[in-house]
C-alpha distance (Angstrom), angle and dihedral (degrees) to the residues before:
residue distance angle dihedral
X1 . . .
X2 3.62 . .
X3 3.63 120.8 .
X4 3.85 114.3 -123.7
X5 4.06 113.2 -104.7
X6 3.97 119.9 -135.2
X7 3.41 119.0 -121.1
X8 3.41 129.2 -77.4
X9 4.07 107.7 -100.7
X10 3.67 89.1 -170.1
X11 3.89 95.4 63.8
X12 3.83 104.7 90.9
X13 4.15 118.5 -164.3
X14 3.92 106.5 -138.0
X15 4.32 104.9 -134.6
X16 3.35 129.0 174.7
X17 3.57 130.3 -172.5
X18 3.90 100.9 -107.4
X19 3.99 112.1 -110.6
X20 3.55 103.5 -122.3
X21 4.02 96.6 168.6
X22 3.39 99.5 77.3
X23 3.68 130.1 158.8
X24 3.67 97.0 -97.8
X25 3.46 83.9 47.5
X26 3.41 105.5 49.9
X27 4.04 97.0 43.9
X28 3.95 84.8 57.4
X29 4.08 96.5 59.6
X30 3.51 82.4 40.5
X31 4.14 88.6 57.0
X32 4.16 81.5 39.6
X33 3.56 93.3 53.9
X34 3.97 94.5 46.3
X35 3.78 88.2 44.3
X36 3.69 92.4 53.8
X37 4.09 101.1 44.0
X38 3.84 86.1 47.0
X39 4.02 95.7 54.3
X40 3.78 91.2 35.6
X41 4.24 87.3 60.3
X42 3.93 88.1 46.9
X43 4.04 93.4 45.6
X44 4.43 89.5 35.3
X45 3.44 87.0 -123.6
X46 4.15 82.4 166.5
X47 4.01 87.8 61.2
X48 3.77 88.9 51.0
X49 3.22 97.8 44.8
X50 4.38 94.3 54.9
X51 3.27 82.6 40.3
X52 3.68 102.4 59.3
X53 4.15 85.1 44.4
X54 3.70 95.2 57.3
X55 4.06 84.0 59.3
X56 3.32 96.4 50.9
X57 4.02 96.3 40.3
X58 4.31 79.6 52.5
X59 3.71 95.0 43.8
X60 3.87 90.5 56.7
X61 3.15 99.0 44.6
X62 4.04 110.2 -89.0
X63 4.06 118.5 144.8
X64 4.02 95.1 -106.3
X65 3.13 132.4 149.4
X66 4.16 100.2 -146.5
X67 3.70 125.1 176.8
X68 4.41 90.3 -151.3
X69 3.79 84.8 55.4
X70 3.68 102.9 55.3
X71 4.17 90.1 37.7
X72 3.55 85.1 47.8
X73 3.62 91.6 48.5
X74 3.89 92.8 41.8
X75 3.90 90.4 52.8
X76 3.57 91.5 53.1
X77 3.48 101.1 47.4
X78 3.69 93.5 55.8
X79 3.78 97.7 45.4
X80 3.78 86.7 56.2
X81 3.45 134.2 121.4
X82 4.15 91.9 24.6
X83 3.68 107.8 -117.7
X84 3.98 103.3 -114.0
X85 3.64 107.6 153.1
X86 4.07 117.2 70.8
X87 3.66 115.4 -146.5
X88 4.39 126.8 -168.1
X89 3.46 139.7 167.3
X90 3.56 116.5 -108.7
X91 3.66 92.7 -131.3
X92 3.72 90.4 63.5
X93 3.73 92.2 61.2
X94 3.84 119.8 91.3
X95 3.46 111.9 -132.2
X96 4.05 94.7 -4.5
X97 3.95 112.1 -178.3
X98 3.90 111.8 -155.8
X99 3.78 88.1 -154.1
X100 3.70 104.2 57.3
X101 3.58 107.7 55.1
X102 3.84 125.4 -175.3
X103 3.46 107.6 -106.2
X104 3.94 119.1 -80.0
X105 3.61 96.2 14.2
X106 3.65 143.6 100.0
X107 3.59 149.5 165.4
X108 3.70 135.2 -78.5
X109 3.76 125.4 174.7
X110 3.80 117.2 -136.0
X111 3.67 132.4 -173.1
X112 3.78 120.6 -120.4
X113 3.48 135.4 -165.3
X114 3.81 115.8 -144.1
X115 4.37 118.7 -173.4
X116 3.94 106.8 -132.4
X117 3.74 135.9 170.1
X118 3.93 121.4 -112.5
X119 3.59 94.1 -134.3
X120 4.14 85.7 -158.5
X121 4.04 96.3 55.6
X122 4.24 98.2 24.0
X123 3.61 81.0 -132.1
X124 4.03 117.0 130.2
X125 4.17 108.3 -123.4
X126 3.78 126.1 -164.2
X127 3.88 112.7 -127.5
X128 3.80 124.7 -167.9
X129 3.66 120.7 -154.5
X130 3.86 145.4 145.9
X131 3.46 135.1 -75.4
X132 3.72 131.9 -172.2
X133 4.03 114.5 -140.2
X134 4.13 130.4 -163.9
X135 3.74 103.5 -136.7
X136 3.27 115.3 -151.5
X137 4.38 114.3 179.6
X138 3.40 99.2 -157.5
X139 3.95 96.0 3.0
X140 4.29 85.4 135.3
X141 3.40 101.4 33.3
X142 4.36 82.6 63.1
X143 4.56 81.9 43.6
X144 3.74 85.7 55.9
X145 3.53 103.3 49.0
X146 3.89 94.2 43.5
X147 3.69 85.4 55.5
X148 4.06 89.9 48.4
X149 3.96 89.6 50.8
X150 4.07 85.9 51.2
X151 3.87 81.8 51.7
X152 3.61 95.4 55.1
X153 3.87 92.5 45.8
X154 3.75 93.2 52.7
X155 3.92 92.4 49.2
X156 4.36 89.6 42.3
X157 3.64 92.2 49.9
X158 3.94 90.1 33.0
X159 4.11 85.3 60.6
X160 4.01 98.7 39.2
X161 4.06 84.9 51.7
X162 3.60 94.9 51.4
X163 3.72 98.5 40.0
X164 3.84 82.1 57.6
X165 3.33 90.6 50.7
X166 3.90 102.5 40.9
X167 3.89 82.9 53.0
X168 4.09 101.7 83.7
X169 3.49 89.1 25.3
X170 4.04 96.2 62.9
X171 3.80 86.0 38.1
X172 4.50 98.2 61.4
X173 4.21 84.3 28.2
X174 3.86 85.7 60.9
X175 3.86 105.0 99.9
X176 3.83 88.4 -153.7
X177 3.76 99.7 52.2
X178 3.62 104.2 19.7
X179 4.19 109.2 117.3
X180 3.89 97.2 -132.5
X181 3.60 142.7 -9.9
X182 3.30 95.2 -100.1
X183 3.10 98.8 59.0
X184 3.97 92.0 43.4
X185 4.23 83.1 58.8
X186 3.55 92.5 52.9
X187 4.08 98.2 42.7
X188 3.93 92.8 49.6
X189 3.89 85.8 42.1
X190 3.51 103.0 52.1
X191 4.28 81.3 48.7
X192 3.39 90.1 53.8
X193 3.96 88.2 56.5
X194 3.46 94.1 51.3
X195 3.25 96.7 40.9
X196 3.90 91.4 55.5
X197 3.92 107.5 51.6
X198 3.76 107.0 69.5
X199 3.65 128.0 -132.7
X200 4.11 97.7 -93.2
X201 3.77 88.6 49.6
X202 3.50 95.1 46.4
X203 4.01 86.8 43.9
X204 4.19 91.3 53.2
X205 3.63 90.5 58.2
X206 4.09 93.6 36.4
X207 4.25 88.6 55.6
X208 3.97 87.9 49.1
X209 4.06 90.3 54.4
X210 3.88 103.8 31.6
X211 3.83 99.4 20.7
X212 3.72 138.0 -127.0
X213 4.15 108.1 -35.0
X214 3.81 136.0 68.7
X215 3.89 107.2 -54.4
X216 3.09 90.2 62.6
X217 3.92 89.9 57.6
X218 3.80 86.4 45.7
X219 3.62 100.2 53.5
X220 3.95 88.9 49.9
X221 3.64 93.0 59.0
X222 3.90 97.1 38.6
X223 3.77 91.3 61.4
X224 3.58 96.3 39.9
X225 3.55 92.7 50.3
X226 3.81 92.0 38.7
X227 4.07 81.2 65.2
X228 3.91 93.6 52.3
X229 4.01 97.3 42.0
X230 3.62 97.6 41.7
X231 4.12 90.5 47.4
X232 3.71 96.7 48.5
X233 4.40 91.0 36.0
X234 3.54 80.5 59.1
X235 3.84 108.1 50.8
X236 4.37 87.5 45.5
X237 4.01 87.0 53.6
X238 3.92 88.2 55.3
X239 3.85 91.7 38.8
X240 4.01 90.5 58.0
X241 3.55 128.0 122.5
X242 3.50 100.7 -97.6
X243 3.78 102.5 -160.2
X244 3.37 92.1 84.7
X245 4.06 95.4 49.3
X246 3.75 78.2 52.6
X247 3.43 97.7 63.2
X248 3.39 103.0 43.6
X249 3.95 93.6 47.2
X250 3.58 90.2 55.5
X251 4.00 86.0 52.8
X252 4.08 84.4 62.0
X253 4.10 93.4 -104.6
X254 3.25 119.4 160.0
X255 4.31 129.5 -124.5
X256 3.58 87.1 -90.0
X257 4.01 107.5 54.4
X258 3.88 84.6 37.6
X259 4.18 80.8 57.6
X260 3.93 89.2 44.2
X261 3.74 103.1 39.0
X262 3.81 102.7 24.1
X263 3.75 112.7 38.8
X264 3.62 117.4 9.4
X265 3.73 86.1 63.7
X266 3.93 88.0 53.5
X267 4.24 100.2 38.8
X268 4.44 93.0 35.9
X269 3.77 91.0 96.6
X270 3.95 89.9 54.3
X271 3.94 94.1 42.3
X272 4.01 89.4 55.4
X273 3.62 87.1 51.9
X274 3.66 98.6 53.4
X275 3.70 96.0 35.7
X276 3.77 82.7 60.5
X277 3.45 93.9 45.5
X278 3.90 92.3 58.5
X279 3.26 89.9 48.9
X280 3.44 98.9 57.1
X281 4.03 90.2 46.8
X282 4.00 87.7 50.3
X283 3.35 89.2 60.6
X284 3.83 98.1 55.7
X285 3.27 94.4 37.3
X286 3.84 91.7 49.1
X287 4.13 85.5 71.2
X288 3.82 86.6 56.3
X289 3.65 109.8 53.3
X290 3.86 95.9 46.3
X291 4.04 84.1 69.0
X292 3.95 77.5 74.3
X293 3.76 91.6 51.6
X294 3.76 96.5 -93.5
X295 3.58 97.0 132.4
X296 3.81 134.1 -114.0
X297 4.10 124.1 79.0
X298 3.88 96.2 -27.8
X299 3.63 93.5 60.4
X300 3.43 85.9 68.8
X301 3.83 101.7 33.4
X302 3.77 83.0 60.2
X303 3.65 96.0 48.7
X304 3.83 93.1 50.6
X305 3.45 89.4 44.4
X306 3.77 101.4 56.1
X307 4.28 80.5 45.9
X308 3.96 89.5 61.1
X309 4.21 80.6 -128.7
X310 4.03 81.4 151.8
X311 4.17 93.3 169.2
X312 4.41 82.1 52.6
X313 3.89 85.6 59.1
X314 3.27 91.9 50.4
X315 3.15 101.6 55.1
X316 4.11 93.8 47.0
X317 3.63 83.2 50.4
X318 3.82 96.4 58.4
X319 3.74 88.8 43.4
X320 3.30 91.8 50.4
X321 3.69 93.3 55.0
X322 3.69 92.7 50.8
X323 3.76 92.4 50.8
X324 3.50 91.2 52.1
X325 4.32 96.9 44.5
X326 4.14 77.2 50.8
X327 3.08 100.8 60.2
X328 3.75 104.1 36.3
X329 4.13 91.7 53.6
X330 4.06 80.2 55.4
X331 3.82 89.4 46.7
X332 4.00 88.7 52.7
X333 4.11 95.0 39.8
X334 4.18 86.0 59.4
X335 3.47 100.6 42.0
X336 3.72 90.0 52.1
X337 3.86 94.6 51.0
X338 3.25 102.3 41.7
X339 3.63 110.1 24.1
């Protein structure tokens, strides 16, 4: 048995660090670099840029005078306190019943001063009188977070729709599986499509066809997402081990069992993950579309906003932000469990 010899010391490995700024290399940052100072003049990058300084220099303490400090500032001040009672005059509810109160409110009376014209002197007099107001504590907190819940129903529904509809469309874009190349052209161009138009655009044309509400919210973000799933469905089919695929082809099976038996079993993991995803971005994006009437929380954002009810936004705006913290600590808690 032969014993086992140390290395030779003498033996010397020649390594270089590997160039990496090249010609090629260096002549595209240079294009980069001219790219970027050309687009920053046309978007005044420069003003944003001094801009964005002066806040900082005034948020630490420095004797500026900055414009993003006092809008800042101004924005704040009239989104604060959040607006969590609702108040109404009784005489603007049909049918209102002084003895059956919702529960946790009551009444108050308030005076109110109303500008009217004396018909005998054409002179305009201020009268005072009384009004009697429902009072309900946390009457728009409870508005808010029935219009969050219809949020979350149009981004659910928004997600199982588009999943559904991603499905086929991953299947014929798949190069290995797809039954032509025609087909394959027009699968991977009708995702393209999709893909493209963004979920306000899509909801614009959506509120013309179904009308103001919440389909039209969830068709927007079914064929938007049917774009994204069906693209990147696609690309893990074709990135599959393909021994297995092998196999079963050579056993006679057809495009489908090699889907069920062969690859879904291989890309699942990856599907979960971007299903999730989508869901997640549904959900945000949910509380953007209604601002074109597509139902949900931005409905109602835009409504408050056109009414200059600043302390309403803010509240939306918190609620929004809780939604949205929800729902991605749910996100994380799956993906770590099952993924």
């Amino acid at each position: 048995m032969t014993a086992l010899q140390p290395p030779d010391r003498r033996q010397v490995v020649a390594w270089a660090f590997p160039a990496w700024l090249e010609t090629r290399t260096l002549l595209l940052i240079l294009v980069a670099l001219g790219v970027l100072v050309q687009t920053g003049r046309n978007l005044e990058i420069d003003r944003l840029l001094r801009l964005t300084g002066e806040a900082v220099l005034a948020a630490a303490g420095a004797p500026v005078d900055s414009q993003v400090a006092r809008g800042a500032g101004k924005i704040a001040g009239s989104l604060f306190p959040l607006q969590i009672e609702e108040r109404i005059a009784t005489n603007r509810i049909e049918g209102f019943d002084p003895g059956h109160l919702p529960l946790f409110s009551h009444l108050e009376t308030v005076e109110t001063q109303e500008q009217r014209l004396n018909p005998e002197t054409l002179a305009t007099e201020t009268r005072t009188g009384t009004t009697q107001v429902l009072v309900r504590p946390f009457g728009y907190l409870a508005h808010v977070a029935a219009k969050l819940v219809e949020t979350l129903e149009i981004a659910l529904w928004g997600t199982v729709l588009a999943v559904l509809m991603s499905a086929p469309l991953a299947f014929f874009s798949a190069a290995t599986l797809t039954p032509g190349r025609g087909v394959y052209l027009l699968a991977r161009g009708l995702v393209s499509l999709l893909r493209a138009v963004p979920e306000l655009v899509s909801a614009l044309f959506m509120v013309m066809a179904y009308g103001f509400g919440p389909a039209a919210g969830i068709i927007a973000l079914a064929l938007h997402g049917a774009g994204f799933l069906g693209k990147f469905y696609a690309e893990d089919i074709e990135s599959a081990d393909v021994k297995p695929q092998e196999a079963l082809r050579a056993l006679g099976a057809s495009r489908l069992k090699v889907l069920r038996f062969a690859i879904l079993p291989n890309v699942l993991p990856q599907y979960i993950a971007y299903t999730l995803y989508i869901l997640d971005r549904n959900v945000r994006t949910a509380t953007v579309i209604g601002i074109v009437g597509a139902g949900g929380i931005g409905q109602e954002l835009k409504g408050r906003f056109d009414m200059f009810n600043y302390q309403h936004v803010g509240t939306i705006l918190v609620a929004m932000f809780a939604l949205v913290f929800v729902i991605d600590q749910l996100a994380a808690r799956l993906r770590q469990r099952y993924l």
